[in-house]
C-alpha positions, 0 to 999 in steps of 0.5 A, a space after each residue: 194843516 197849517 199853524 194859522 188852521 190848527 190857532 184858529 177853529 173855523 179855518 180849522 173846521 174848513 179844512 177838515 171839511 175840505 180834507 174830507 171832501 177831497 178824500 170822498 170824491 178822491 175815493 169815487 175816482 180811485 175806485 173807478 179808475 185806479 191809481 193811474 187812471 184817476 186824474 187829479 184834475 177831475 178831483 179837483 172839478 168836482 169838489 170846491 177846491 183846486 190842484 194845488 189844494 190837493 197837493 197842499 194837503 195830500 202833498 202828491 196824487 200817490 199820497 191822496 191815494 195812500 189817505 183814501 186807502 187809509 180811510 177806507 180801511 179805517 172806516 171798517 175797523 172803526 165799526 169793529 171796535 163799535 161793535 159791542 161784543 163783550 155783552 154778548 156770549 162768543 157764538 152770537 159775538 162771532 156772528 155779530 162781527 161777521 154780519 157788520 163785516 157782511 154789511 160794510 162790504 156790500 154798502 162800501 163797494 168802493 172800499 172793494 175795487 181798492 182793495 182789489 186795485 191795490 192788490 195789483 200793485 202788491 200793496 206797495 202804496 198801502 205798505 208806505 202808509 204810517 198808519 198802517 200798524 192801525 189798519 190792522 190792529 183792532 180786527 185782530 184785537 176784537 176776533 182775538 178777544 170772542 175767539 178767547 171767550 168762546 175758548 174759555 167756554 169749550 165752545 171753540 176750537 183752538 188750533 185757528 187764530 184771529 187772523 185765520 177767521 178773519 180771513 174766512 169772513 172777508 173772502 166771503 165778503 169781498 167775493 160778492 162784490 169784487 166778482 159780481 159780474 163774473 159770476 152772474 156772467 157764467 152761473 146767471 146769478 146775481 150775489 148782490 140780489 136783495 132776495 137772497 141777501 138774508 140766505 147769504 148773511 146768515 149762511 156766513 155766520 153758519 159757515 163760520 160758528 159751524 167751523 169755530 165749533 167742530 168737533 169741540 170736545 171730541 175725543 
């Protein structure tokens, strides 16, 4: 952002707006047609600004890929620390975390594809991103902190951490969307069909807290 933007609010708040339109639309496109496919030109026909806009504010078509993953991950960790889990006793703060992340999965199938994209790259563009420290950071923190609780309490295992049940929640997740197609090509079943949507939410939190809570206090 410019010294004239950053002294004067309404510049200000029309760059923001217009940052934030670029990365919507850029998000759409990305998601569609990956890095290479994606065509700066198209972005810029479909929001009000032009090319050299684009790369005013994102400097490159790599570096407006690296800012729609950033925000992409960074809308779902936002959620994470939301959530109000020190209220709630481990067992339903565990569920609670697994069903927001069963519920931002299925509403943000974009945020799927780049995830899956920029797999296919290794994540080397994902990996060049200076907030990349953050991106991580409060998944770990917020699962790291129910995890601790429900140890406190006997109620948890200890021989998993954060990252491990982390793990577990987003494959299930991302499996729903990320091979929808396939799946109901080979087994003729929809994941993402509404009437089974409740079943496979609540499956996910039993699947974890029956895991979380297995063989606790056995001798």
């Amino acid at each position: 952002m410019s010294a004239a933007e950053q002294s004067d609010p309404e510049r200000r708040r029309d760059a923001e707006r217009t940052r934030a339109e670029i990365l919507e639309i850029a998000t759409e496109e990305f998601a569609e047609r990956g890095l290479a496919g994606a065509r700066v030109d198209e972005i810029a026909a479909r929001t009000r600004t032009t090319k050299r806009m684009i790369y005013y504010y994102f400097g490159s078509k790599r570096g407006l890929y690296v800012a729609v993953l950033e925000q992409a991950y960074g809308g779902i960790r936002a959620l994470e620390q939301q959530l109000d889990v020190e209220h709630l006793d481990p067992a339903r703060a565990l569920r609670s975390l697994a069903e927001l992340t069963f519920d931002h999965h299925e509403s943000h199938p974009a945020f799927v594809r780049l995830v899956s994209i920029e797999n296919i790259h290794h994540a080397e563009h994902l990996r060049t991103s200076p907030l990349l420290p953050g991106l991580a950071a409060p998944a770990v923190d917020v699962l790291g902190d129910i995890l601790a609780r429900g140890r406190a309490a006997g109620l948890f295992r200890d021989d998993v951490d954060a990252l491990d049940v982390h793990m577990v929640i987003s494959a299930f997740c991302i499996f729903r969307t990320a091979n929808r197609h396939t799946f109901a090509a080979v087994f003729d079943r929809d994941l993402l069909d509404p009437a089974r949507r409740a079943h496979q939410r609540r499956m996910l939190g039993d699947l974890v807290l029956g895991y979380m809570t297995a063989h606790v206090g056995r001798a």
